[in-house]
N, C-alpha and C positions, 0 to 999 in steps of 0.2 A: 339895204345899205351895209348892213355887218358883212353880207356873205362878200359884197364888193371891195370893200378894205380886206376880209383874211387872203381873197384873191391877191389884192394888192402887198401883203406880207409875203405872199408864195413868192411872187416874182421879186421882189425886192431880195429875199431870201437865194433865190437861183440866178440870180444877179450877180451877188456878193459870194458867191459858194460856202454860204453861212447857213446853220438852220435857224428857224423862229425864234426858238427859245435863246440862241445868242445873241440876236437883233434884239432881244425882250430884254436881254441884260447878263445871261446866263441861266445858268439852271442849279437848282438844289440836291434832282438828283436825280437817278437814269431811267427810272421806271418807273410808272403812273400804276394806281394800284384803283381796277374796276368795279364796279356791285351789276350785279345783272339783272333787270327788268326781265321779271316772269315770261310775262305778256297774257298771266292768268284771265287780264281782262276780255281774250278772246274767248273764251268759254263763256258758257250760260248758265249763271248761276253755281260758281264753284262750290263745292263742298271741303270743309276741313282739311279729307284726305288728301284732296287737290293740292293746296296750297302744302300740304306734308311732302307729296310727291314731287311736285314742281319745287321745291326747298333742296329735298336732297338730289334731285338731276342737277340743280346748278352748284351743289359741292363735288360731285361725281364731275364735274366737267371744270375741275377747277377754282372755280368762284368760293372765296371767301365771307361773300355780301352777298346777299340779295332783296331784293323788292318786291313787292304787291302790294298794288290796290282796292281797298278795301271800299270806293264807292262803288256799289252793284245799281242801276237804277232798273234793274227786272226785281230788283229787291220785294219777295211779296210779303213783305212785315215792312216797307215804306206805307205813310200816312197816304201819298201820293206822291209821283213823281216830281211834283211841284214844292212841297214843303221839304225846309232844308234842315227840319227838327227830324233828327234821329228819331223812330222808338224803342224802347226797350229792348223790343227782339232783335231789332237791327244792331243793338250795340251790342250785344251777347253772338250774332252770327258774328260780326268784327274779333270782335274776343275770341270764339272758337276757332275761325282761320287762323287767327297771327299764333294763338297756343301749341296749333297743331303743326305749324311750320317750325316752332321753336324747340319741341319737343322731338321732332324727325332729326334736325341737325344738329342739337348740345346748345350748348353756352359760349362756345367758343365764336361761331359764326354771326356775322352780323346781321340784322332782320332788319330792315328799314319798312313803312308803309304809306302809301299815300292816301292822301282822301281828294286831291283837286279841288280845293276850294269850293264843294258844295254841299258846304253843313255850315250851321249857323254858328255863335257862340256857345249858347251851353252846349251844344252836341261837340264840339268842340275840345273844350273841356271836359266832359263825361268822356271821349273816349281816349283822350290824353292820359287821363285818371284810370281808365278801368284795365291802359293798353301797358299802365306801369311794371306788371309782375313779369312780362314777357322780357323786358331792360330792348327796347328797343333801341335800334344807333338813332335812329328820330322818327319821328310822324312829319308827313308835308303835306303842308296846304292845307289844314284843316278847314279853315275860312278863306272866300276870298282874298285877294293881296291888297283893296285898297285902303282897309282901316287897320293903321297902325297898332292902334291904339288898342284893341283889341285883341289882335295879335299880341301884345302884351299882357295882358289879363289871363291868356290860354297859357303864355311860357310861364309865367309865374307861379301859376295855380299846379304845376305838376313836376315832375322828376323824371317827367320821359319827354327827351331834346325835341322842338319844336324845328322846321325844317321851310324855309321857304325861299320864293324872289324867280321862277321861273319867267313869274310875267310881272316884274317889275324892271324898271329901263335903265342905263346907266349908274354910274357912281351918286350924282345927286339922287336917286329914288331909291340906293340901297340906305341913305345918311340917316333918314330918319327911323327906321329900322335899328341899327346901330347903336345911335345916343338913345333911343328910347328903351333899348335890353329886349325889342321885339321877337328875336328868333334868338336859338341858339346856332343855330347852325348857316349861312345862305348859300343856294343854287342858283345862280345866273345863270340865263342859257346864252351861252357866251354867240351862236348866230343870230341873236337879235338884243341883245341887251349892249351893246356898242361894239362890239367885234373884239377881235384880241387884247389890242393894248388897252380898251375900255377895262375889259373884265381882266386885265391885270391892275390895272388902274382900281376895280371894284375889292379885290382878295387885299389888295396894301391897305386900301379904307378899311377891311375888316378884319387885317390884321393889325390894327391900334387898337382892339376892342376883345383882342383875341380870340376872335370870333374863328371857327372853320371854315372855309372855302370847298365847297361839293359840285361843281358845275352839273345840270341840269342838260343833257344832251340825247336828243331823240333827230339826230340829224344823221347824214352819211358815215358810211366810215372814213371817208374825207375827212368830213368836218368833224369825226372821233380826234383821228390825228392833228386835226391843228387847235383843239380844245386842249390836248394833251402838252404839246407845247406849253402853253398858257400855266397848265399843272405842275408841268417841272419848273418853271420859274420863278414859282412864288415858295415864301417859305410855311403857310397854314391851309397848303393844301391838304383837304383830308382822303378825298374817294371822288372818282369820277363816272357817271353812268355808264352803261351801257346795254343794248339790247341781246336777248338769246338768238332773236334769227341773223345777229350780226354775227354771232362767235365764228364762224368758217373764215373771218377776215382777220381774227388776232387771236393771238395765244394769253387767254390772261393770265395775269397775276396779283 
């Protein structure tokens, strides 16, 4: 249904010989600024170096920001692939990627990490805490997205930005998130979390809370460009994804 309304925006847009972002109300400002998804999690089993080396290709190609995923499930210090408790060594391999990406590109660049929502609450916590000295821009999804409350226990307990809402729906599922100080940061992924004017609808809610706006996008470079619309629109927008095997289709900045 989202990718049917942004359809629906295009043509309205090539109707009016307007773009999105003035049908959305105007724009803030001219240029959407990206992070780029490794894509480390195709490898097996990255080491440190990895995550050093895939750090500095994507400053060498521009990028400012970048990402990786720090849930491994070939992980061989997991309990089992089933239990969503970290152990120790798995939190210490997490630590050594994200130090050795930090250390390859300075202070300057932004390191963002995800974990997909498949660690429980204290692992959560524990690598919130141990992922502090790195100053990441956030952690996402540490826990799944349906306990709030929770999620708030993890933001609260650490000083490294909690990052979430990829799979959470519209402006009402981002509210309680919000009034409860759940995240610091939320990623909508704007083709399915209500389409454009939803997830401008979602960044205004979260701009009463001064919350940042990060939109979550693993879609076309279509749907990069009409997420980016969206970005120039609002005024707490922070960073917008994007993929490494996309770059051939944009110039970032």
């Amino acid at each position: 249904m989202s990718r049917f309304c942004i359809a629906l925006w295009d043509l309205a847009g090539k109707a009016l010989g307007l773009p999105i972002y003035q049908l959305l109300g105007g724009k803030f400002r001219d240029s959407v600024r990206v992070y780029m998804d490794t894509a480390l999690y195709q490898s097996s089993q990255p080491k440190p170096e990895d995550f050093a080396a895939a750090a500095k290709e994507a400053v060498e190609l521009g990028m400012t920001a970048v990402k990786f995923d720090l849930d491994q499930g070939n992980d061989p210090n997991k309990y089992d692939r089933y239990n969503w408790t970290a152990s120790p060594a798995e939190i210490q391999r997490m630590y050594d990627q994200m130090a050795a990406a930090r250390e390859a590109v300075g202070s300057n660049i932004d390191i963002c990490a995800d974990m997909h929502g498949r660690y429980d609450l204290p692992t959560g916590q524990r690598a919130a805490k141990v992922l502090e000295p790195i100053n990441l821009m956030w952690l996402e999804e540490p826990i799944p997205a349906e306990n709030v409350d929770s999620y708030a226990e993890i933001t609260k307990s650490t000083s490294t930005p909690i990052c979430a809402g990829e799979n959470i729906y519209l402006a009402y599922g981002f509210r309680p998130y919000l009034e409860k100080g759940a995240v610091d940061i939320i990623m909508p992924d704007l083709q399915k979390a209500g389409g454009l004017g939803e997830g401008q609808r979602i960044a205004n809610l979260a701009n009463l809370y001064y919350v940042p706006f990060a939109p979550h996008m693993v879609a076309s470079y279509l749907g990069a460009m009409a997420a980016a619309h969206v970005c120039a629109s609002v005024p707490n927008f922070m960073i917008l994804e994007w993929q490494i095997y996309c770059l051939k289709w944009v110039k970032p900045i």
